[in-house]
C-alpha positions as CSV (number, residue, x, y, z in Angstrom):
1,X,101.0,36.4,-95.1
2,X,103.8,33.8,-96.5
3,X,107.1,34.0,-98.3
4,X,107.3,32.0,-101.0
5,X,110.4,30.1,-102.1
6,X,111.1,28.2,-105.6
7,X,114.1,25.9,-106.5
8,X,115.2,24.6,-109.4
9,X,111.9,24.5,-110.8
10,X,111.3,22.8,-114.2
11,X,108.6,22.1,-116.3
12,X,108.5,20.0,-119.7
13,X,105.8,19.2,-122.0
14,X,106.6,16.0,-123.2
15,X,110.3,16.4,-125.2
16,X,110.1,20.2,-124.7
17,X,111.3,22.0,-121.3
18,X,109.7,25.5,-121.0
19,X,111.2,25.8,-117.0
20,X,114.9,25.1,-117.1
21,X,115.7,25.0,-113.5
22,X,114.3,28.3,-112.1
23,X,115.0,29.4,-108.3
24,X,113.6,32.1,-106.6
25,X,112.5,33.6,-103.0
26,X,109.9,36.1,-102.2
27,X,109.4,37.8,-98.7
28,X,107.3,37.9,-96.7
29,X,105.0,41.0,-97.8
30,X,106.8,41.8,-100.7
31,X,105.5,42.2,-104.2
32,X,107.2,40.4,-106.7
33,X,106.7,41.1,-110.6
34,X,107.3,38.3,-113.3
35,X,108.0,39.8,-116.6
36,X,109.2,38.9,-120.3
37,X,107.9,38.5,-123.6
38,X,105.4,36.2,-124.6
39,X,106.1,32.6,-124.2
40,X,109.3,33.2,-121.6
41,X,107.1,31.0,-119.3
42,X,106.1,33.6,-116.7
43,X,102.9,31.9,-116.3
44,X,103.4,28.4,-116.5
45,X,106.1,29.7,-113.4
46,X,102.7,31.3,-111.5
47,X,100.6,28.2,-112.5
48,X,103.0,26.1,-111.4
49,X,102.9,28.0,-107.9
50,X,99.0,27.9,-107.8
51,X,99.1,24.3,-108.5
52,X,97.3,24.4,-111.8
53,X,100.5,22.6,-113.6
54,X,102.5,19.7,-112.2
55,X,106.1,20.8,-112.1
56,X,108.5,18.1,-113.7
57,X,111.3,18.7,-111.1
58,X,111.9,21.1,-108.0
59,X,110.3,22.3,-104.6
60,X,108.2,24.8,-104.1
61,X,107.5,25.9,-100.3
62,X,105.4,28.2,-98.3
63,X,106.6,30.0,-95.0
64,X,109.2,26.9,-95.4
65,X,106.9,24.4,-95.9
66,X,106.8,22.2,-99.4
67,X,103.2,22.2,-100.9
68,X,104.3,20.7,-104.0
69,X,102.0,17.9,-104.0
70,X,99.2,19.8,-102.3
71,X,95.6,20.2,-105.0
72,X,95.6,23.7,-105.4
73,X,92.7,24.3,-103.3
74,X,95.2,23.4,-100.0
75,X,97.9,25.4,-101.0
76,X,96.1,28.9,-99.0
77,X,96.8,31.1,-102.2
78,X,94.6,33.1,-104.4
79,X,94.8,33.8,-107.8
80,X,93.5,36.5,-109.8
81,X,92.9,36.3,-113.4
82,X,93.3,38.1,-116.6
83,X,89.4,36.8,-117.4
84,X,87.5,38.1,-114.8
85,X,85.5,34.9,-114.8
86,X,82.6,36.4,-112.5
87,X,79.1,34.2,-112.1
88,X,76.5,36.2,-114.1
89,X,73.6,34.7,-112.0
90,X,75.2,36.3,-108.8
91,X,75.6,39.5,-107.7
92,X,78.7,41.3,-106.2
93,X,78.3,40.0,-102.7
94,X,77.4,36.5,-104.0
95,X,80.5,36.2,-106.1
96,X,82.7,37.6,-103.8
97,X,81.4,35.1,-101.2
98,X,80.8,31.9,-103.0
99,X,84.7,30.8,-102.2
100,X,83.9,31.2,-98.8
101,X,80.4,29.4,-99.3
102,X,81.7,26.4,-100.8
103,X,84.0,26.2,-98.2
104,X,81.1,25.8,-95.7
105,X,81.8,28.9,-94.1
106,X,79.2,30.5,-91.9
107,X,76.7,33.8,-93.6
108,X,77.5,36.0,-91.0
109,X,81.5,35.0,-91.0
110,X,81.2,35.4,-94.9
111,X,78.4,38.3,-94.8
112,X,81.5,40.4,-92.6
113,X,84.7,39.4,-94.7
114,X,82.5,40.2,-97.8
115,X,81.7,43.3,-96.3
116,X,85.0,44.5,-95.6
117,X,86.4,43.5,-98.7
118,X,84.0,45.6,-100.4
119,X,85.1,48.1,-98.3
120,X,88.8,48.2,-99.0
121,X,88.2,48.1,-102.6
122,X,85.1,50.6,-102.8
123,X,82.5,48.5,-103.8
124,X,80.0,48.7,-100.9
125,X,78.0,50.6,-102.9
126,X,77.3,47.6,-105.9
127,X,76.9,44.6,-103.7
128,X,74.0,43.9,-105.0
129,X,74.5,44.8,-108.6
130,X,75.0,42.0,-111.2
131,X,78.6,41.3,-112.9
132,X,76.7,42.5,-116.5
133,X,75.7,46.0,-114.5
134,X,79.4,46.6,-114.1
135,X,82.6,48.4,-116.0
136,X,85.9,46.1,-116.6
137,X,87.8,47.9,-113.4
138,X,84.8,47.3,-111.6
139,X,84.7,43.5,-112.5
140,X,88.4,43.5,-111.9
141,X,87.8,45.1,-108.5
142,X,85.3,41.9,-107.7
143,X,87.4,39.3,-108.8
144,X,90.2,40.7,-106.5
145,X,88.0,41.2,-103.7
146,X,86.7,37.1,-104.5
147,X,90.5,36.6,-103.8
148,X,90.6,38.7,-100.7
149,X,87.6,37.6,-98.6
150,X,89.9,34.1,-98.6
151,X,92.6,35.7,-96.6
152,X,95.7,33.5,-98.6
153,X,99.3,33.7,-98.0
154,X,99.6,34.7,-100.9
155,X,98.3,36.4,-103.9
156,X,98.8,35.3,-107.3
157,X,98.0,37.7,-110.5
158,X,98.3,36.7,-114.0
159,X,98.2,39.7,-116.1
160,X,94.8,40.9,-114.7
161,X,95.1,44.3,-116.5
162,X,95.3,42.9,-120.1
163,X,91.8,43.1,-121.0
164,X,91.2,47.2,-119.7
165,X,91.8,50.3,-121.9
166,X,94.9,52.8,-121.2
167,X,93.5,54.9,-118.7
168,X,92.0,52.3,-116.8
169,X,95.2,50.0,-116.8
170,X,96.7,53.2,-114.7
171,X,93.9,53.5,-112.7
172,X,94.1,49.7,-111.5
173,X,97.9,49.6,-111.4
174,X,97.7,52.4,-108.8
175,X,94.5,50.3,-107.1
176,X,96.4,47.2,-106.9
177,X,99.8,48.8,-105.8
178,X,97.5,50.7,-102.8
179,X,96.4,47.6,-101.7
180,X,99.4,46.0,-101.5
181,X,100.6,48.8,-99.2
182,X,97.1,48.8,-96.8
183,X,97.4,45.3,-96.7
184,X,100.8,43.9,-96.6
185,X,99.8,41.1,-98.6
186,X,102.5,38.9,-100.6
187,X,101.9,39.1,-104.3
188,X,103.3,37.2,-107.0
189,X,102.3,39.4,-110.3
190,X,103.0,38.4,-113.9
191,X,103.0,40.9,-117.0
192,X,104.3,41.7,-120.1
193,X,104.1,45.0,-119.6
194,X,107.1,46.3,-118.1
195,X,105.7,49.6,-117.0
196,X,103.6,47.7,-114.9
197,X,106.5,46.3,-113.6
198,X,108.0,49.2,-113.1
199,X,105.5,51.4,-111.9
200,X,104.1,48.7,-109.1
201,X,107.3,45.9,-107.9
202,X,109.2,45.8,-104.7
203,X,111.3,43.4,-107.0
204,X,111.2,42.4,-110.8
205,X,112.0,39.2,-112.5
206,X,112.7,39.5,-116.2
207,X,112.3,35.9,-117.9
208,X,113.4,35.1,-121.1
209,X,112.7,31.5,-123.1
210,X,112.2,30.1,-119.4
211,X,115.4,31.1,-117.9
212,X,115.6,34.0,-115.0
213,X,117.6,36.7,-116.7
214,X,118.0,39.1,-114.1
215,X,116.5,39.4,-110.4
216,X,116.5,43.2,-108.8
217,X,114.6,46.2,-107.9
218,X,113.1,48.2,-110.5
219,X,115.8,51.2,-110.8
220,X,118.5,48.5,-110.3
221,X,117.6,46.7,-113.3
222,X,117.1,50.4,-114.9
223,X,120.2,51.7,-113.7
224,X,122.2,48.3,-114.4
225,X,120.9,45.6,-116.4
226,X,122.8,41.9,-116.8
227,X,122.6,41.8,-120.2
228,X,121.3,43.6,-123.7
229,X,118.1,41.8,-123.0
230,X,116.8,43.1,-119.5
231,X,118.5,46.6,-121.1
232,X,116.4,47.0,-124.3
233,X,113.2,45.5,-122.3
234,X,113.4,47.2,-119.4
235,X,112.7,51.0,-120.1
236,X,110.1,52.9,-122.2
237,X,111.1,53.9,-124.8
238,X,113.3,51.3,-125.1
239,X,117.4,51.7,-124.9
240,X,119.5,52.6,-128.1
241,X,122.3,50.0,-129.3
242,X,125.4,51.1,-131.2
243,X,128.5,49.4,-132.4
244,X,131.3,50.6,-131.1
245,X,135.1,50.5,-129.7
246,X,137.6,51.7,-127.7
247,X,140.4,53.6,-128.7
248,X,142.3,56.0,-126.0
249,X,139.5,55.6,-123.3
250,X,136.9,56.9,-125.8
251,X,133.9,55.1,-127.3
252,X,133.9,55.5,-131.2
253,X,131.4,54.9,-133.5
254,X,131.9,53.1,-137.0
255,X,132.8,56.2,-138.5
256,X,135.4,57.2,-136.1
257,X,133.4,59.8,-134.2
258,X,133.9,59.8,-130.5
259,X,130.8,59.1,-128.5
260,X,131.2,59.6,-124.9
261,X,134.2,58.0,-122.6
262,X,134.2,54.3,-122.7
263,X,133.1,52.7,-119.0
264,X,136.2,51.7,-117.1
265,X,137.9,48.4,-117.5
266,X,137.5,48.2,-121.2
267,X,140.7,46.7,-122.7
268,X,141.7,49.4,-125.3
269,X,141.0,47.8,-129.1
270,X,137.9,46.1,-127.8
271,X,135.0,46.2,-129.9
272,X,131.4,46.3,-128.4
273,X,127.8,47.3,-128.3
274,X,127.3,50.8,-126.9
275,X,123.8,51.1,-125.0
276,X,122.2,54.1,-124.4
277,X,118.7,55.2,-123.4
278,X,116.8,58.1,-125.6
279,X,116.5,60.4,-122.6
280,X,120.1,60.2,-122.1
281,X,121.0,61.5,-125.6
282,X,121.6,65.0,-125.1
283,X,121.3,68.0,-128.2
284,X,124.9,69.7,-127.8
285,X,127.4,72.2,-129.9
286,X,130.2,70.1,-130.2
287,X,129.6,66.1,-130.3
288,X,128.7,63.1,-132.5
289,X,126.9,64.4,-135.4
290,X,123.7,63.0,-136.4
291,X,120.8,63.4,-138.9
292,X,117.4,63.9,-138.2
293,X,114.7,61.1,-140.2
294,X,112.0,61.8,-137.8
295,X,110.5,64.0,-135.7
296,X,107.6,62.9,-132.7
297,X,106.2,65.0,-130.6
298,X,104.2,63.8,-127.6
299,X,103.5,67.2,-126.0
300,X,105.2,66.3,-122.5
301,X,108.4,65.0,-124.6
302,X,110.0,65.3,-128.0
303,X,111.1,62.2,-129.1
304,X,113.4,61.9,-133.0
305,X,115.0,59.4,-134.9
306,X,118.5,60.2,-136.1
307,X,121.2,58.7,-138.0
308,X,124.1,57.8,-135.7
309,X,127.2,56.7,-137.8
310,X,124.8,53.9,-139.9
311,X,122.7,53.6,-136.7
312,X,119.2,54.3,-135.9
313,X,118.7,56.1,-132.8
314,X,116.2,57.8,-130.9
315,X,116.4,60.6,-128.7
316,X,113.6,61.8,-126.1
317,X,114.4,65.4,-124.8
318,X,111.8,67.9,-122.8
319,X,113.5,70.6,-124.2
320,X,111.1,72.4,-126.9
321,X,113.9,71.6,-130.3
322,X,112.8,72.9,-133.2
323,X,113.7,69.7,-135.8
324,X,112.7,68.7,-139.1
325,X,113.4,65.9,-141.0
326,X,117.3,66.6,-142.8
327,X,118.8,68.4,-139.8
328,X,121.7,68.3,-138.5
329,X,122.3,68.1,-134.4
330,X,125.5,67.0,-132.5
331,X,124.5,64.5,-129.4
332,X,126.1,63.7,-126.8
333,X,125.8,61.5,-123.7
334,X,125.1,62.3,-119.9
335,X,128.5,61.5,-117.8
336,X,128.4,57.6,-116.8
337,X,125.3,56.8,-119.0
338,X,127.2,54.8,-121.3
339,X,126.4,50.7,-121.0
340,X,129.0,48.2,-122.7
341,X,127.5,45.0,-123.8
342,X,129.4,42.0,-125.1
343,X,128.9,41.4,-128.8
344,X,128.6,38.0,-128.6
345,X,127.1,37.1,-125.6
346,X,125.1,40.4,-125.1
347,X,126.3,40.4,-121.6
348,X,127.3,43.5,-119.6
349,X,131.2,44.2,-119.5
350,X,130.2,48.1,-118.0
């Protein structure tokens, strides 16, 4: 396999710059997940890597080699799509082969990597089945296995699970993050989703309006996000913000209820945005009082809206509650689970 290694990479379209400057390294072996909203330019970064788009400034190197003005066929990476794109005059085996075929390789050399892909991804038994014969993991299992048979450097995925259902999504994530694991393949991997990034990165990049917001492993950026953006995107359901401020190490709430301590180092006076994830709202006797506007359950969880002090928030408890709409609960917040955001810049302060 290869490690990959970016710097300063930017990318206009004519007046307007959609890359401002983006560096990043991936190991050898590890799997790397680009995520942000639409437009953050997550895939004009992985097109850019491929070779599909000319970047405007930057390097991009392989195992410490630049292949920035390599065609994309010489760069020894594959790339996996969100549209499977499969021939529909082939079969499974010709499909998965035709790479190789093009390449001039030998039948019996393709015949044996075609075979062992199929193997790895369990799809000996539909080599000779056509792409129109098949389900959408199945199709997505071919296109991946077209991308394996090439033995790259690297791996390149751009939102490949977009076009499933829910349960198959799962089913694919777990698939793909398998085969990362049997294989020890480097893979670049862009989504929106961020329990896809979640569930299947050795290390997430969250993007924002093309700028790298925040570079970690998955709990890290979970546990500790840079800012109030990777904080409310990161996380499912996402995190609760509420004005606050510090008065005698406590945060307090516009009303002047106390929240939960304020995180260490906050000057006392100092007004900020209090972040707080659902499942670290707590149902108490004594705390901040809330009202109930919404009650959801989801049979594993229970998740409610309430009133904080002018403030929407939700809450996500397993505990079986018994709330309706009107009710009045006391919360409170699980020791060190407080975040403290800037209110201007939205940037961590605890």
């Amino acid at each position: 396999m290869g490690s990959v290694a970016l710097r300063e990479i930017r990318k206009s379209y004519g007046a307007v710059e959609v890359l401002h400057g983006i560096d990043l390294d991936v190991a050898d072996g590890e799997f790397v997940v680009l995520v942000g909203p639409s437009g953050c330019g997550k895939s004009t970064l992985l097109r850019s890597l491929a070779g599909l788009e000319t970047i405007s400034g930057g390097e991009i190197s392989i195992d410490g080699a630049s292949i920035v003005h390599l065609p994309p066929k010489s760069r020894d990476i594959a790339m996996v799509f969100q549209n499977y794109a499969l021939y529909p005059h082939m079969n499974v085996a010709e499909n998965m082969g035709f790479a190789l075929k093009m390449a001039k390789v030998s039948k019996p050399e393709i015949d044996a990597k075609v075979r062992k892909a199929a193997e790895i991804l369990s799809l000996t038994p539909l080599l000779e089945r056509y792409p129109k014969q098949l389900s959408g993991g199945q199709r997505q299992r071919v296109a991946m296995g077209r991308a394996i048979v090439r033995d790259p450097k690297v791996f390149l995925f751009d939102e490949p699970l977009s076009n499933l259902d829910a349960a198959l999504r799962v089913q694919m994530r777990a698939e793909i993050k398998e085969l990362h694991q049997r294989l020890g393949t480097t893979i670049v991997y862009v989504t929106h989703d961020q329990i896809e990034a979640m569930t299947m990165a050795d290390k997430i990049v969250v993007m924002k309006d093309g700028h790298v917001e925040q570079i970690g492993a998955p709990l890290e950026l979970y546990d500790c996000p840079a800012n109030r953006f990777v904080a409310g995107f990161i996380g499912s359901p996402a995190m609760n913000f509420i004005p606050a401020r510090v008065q005698n190490g406590q945060a307090l709430l516009a009303d002047g209820t106390a929240l939960a301590p304020a995180p260490a180092g906050l000057a006392e006076g100092l007004a900020f945005v209090a972040g707080v994830r659902p499942e670290h709202l707590m149902v108490t006797e004594q705390g901040a009082a809330a009202t109930v506007t919404l009650v959801e359950p989801t049979g594993a969880e229970i998740q409610f809206v309430v009133d904080l002090a002018g403030t929407s928030v939700l809450v996500s408890t397993r505990d079986r509650v018994n709330l309706r709409h009107g009710d009045r609960v006391s919360l409170a917040v699980e020791p060190g689970r407080l975040h403290a955001f800037d209110t201007e810049t939205g940037q961590r302060l605890g």
